[in-house]
C-alpha positions in Angstrom: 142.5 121.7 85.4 143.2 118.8 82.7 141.2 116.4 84.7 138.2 118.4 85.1 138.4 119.5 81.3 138.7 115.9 80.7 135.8 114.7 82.7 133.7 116.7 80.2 134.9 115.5 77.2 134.0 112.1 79.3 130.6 112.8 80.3 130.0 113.8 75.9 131.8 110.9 74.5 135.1 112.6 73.2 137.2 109.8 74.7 140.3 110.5 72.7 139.8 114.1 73.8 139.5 112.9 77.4 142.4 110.9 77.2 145.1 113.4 76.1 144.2 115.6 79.0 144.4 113.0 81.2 148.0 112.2 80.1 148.7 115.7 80.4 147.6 116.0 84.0 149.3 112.3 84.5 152.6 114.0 83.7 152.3 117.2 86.0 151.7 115.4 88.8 154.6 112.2 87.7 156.5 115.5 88.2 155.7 117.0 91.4 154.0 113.9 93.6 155.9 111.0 95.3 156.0 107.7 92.9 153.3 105.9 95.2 151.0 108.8 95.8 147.3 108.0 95.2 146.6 110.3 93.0 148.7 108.6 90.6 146.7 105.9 90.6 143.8 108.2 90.3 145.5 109.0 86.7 146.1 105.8 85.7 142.3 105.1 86.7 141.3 107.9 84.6 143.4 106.5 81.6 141.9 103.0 82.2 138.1 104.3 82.4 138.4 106.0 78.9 140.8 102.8 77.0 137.5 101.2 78.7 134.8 102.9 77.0 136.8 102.6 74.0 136.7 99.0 73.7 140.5 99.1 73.9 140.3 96.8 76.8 144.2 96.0 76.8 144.8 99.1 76.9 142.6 99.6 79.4 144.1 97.0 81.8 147.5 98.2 81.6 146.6 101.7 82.9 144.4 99.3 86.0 147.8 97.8 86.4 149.7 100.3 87.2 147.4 102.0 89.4 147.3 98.3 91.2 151.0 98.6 91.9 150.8 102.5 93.3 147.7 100.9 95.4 149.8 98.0 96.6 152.3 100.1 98.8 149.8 103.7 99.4 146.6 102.1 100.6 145.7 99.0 103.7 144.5 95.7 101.7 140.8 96.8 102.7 140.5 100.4 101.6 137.0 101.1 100.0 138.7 102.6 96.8 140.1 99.2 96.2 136.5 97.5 96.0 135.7 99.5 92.7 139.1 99.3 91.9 139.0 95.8 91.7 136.3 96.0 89.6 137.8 97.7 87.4 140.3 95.4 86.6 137.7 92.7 86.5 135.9 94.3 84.0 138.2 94.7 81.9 139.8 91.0 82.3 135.6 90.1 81.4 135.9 92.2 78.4 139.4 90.3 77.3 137.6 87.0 78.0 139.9 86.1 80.5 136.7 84.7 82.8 138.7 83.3 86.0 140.5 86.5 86.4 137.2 88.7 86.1 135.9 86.8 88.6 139.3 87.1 90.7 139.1 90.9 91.4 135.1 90.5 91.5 135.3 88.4 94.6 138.3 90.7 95.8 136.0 93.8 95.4 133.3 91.8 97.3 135.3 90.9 100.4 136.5 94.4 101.1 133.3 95.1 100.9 131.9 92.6 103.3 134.2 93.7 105.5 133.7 97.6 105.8 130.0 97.7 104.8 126.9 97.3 106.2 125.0 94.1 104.6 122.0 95.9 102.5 124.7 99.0 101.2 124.1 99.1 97.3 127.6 98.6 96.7 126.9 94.8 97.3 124.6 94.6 94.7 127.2 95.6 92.0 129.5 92.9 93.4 127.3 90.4 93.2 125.5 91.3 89.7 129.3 91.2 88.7 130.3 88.0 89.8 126.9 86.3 88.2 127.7 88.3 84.4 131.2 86.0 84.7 129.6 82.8 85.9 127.3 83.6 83.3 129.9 84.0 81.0 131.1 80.6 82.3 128.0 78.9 81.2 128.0 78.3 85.4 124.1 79.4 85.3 123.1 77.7 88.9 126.0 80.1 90.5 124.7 83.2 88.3 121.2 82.9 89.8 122.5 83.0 93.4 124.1 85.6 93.2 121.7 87.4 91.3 119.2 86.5 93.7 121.4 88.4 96.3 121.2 91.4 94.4 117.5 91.1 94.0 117.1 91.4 97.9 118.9 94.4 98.1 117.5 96.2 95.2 114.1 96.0 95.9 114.9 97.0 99.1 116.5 100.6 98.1 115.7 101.0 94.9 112.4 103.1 93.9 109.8 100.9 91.1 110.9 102.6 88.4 114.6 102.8 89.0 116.5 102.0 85.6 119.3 99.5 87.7 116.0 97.8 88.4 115.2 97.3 85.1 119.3 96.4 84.5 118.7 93.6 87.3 115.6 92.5 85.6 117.0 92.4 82.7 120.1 90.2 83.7 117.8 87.2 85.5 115.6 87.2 82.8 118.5 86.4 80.2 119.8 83.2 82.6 116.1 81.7 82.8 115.8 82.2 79.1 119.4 80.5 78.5 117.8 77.3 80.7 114.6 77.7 79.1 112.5 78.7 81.5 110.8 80.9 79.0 108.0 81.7 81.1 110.2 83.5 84.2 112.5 84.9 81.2 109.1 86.9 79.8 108.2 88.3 83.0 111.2 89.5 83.7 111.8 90.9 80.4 108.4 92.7 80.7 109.1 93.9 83.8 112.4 95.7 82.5 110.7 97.0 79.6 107.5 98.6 81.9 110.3 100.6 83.5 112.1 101.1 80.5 109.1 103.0 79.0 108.6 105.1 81.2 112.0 106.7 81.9 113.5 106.3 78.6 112.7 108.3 74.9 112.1 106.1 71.8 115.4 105.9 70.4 117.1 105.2 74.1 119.5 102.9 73.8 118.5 101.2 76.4 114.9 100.8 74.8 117.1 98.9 72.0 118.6 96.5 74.1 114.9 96.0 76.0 113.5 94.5 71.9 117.1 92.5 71.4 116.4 91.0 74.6 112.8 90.2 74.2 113.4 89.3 70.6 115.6 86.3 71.7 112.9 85.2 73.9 110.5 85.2 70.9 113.1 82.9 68.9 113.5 80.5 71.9 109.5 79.8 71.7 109.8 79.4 67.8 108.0 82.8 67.1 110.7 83.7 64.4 108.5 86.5 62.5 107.8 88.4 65.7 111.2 88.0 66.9 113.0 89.3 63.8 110.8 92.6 63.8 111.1 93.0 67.8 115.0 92.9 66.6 114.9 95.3 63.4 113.6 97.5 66.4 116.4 97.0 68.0 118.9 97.5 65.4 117.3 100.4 63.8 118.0 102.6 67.6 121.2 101.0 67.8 122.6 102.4 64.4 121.5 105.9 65.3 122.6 105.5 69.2 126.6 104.1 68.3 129.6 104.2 65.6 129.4 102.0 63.0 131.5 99.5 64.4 130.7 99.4 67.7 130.5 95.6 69.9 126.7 95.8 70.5 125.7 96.1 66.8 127.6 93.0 66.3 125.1 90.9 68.9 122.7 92.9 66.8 123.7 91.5 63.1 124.3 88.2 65.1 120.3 88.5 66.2 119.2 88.9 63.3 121.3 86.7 61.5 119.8 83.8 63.9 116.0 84.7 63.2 117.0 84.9 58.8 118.7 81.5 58.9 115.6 80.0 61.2 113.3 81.2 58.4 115.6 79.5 56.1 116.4 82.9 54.7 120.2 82.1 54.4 121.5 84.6 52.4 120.5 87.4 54.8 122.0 84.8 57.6 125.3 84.8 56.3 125.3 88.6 55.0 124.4 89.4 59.0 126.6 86.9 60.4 129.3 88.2 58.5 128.9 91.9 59.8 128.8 90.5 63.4 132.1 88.9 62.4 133.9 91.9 61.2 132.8 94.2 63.9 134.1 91.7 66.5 137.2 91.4 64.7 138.5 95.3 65.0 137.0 94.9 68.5 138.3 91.9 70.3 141.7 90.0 71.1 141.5 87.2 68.5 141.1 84.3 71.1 137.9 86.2 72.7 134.9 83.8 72.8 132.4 85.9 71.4 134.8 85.2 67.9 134.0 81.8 68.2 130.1 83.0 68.3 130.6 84.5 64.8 132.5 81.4 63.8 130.3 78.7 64.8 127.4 80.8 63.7 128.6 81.3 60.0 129.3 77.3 59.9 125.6 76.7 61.3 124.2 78.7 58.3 126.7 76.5 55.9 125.7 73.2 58.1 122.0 73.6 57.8 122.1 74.0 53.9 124.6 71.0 53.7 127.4 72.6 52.7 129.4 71.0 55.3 132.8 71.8 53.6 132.5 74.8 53.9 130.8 74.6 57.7 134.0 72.8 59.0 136.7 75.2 59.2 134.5 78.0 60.6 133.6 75.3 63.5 137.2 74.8 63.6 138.3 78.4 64.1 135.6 78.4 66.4 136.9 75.4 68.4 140.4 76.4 68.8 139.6 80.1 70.7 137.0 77.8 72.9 140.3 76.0 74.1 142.0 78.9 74.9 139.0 80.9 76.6 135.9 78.8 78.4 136.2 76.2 80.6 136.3 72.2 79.2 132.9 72.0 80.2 131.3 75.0 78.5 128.3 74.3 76.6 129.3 76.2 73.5 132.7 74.1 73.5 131.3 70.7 74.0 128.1 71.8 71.2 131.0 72.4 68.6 132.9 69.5 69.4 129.9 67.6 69.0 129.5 69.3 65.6 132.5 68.8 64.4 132.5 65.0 65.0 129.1 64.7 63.2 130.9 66.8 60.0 134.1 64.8 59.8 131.9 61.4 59.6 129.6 62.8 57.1 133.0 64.5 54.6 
């Protein structure tokens, strides 16, 4: 009865709600069921699902965790459950920025399936779309394309025009071509998202919000800064109405706009954004998680482009030292800062 009382709070947002009922059910059946019975792990699942959706991503993994060692002795190494359980856990490892361990449990989650499905089952599609996000995340775009390109074939296959994981998918390849400049795929993709988008969404969607962030930050890669920072006040104006005031995605959002003010060489706003981004990230995040070192470098890029490289310097610092510990040597965030940094030294 907790579980089901708890899936509503779920389905309404109330994850604190949600969560106290799931402990409660957790300890009736700690109580009554064998130590490694499955629906143990169902609990723990539960548990980790709503840390999930609360950003509390540690939290979250601990709960995977101990499902994972309930799994390890109930279930054979190729049981379906495992697939999304394995996503799960890679999730929230992508969420920590802990990239290689993401993509661990991703490419776990894809074997099983590989080996118990047939080869055009949906399932694959959220395996692979997985696996490109961390390769993404990686700055390994070349690998992120494939596999997106696998999840293409299969969702246009099953998937009805307007179908809003369509318009996800779309979404997804558009921002890789757009990160390798290929501005012109990046648009149609985009525009393709947003066709579906319209049509199956209201006006304040918050799904309608992410469709003008992601088209404004085309607009800025092609120099069009004016119609880019209105596509993105769009874009932020749904998002404050849609999510808590401190919630991850209105970070990217100050960041956004932050990016199009300082282009405009409007860097009071820039900094006044940037630092909004900064804080937001900072109740959210582990404090070695690269999107920190986005809010770092970007508040030294506003000081570095009005020459105040003083004060640019530590913030590229800060920035540097959680690139270390998170992204690969061979990131190109890492090596841009590094770069940076160099050029500041010589000129202090």
């Amino acid at each position: 009865m907790y579980s089901s009382i708890a899936l509503v709070y779920d389905s309404i947002g109330e994850y604190a709600k949600a969560i106290s009922l799931f402990e409660k059910s957790l300890e009736i059946r700690q109580k009554v069921l064998p130590s490694n019975d499955p629906y143990l792990a169902t609990s723990h699942i539960n548990l980790g699902m709503m840390y999930y959706r609360k950003c509390e991503y540690a939290n979250a993994l601990s709960s995977y965790e101990k499902a994972q060692e309930i799994y390890k002795k109930a279930l054979p190494s190729n049981h379906p459950d495992l697939a999304l359980f394995y996503n799960n856990i890679a999730c929230a490892y992508n969420s920590l920025g802990n990239y290689s361990s993401a993509l661990l449990f991703h490419k776990k989650a894809l074997d099983i399936r590989q080996k118990v499905l047939p080869p055009t089952h949906p399932d694959f599609t959220v395996s692979y779309v997985n696996i490109a996000s961390v390769y993404e995340a990686m700055g390994d775009y070349s690998q992120a394309l494939s596999f997106h390109e696998k999840a293409r074939e299969i969702y246009e296959k099953v998937l009805s025009p307007n179908h809003p994981m369509l318009a996800t998918f779309y979404n997804n390849i558009a921002s890789i071509y757009h990160k390798i400049g290929e501005y012109s795929r990046a648009l149609s993709y985009y525009e393709k998202a947003h066709e579906i988008i319209t049509k199956i969404y209201p006006s304040n969607h918050s799904s309608l919000a992410t469709s003008y962030n992601n088209i404004a930050s085309l607009y800025y890669g092609m120099n069009e800064y004016s119609k880019g920072l209105l596509t993105q006040k769009k874009a932020h104006a749904i998002f404050e109405k849609a999510f808590p005031i401190n919630y991850p995605l209105l970070a990217t959002s100050y960041n956004n706009m932050a990016i199009f003010y300082n282009a405009m060489h409007d860097y009071s706003n820039a900094l006044l954004s940037h630092t909004k981004a900064l804080e937001i990230r900072q109740k959210n995040l582990p404090s070695n998680h690269p999107d920190l070192a986005i809010s770092y470098s970007n508040i030294g890029s506003v000081y570095f482009g009005i020459g105040e490289y003083q004060k640019a310097l530590p913030f590229f610092e800060r920035a540097l030292n959680i690139l270390k510990q998170s992204v690969p040597a061979n990131h190109p965030h890492l090596q841009s800062v590094q770069e940076t940094i160099i050029f500041l030294k010589q000129k202090l």
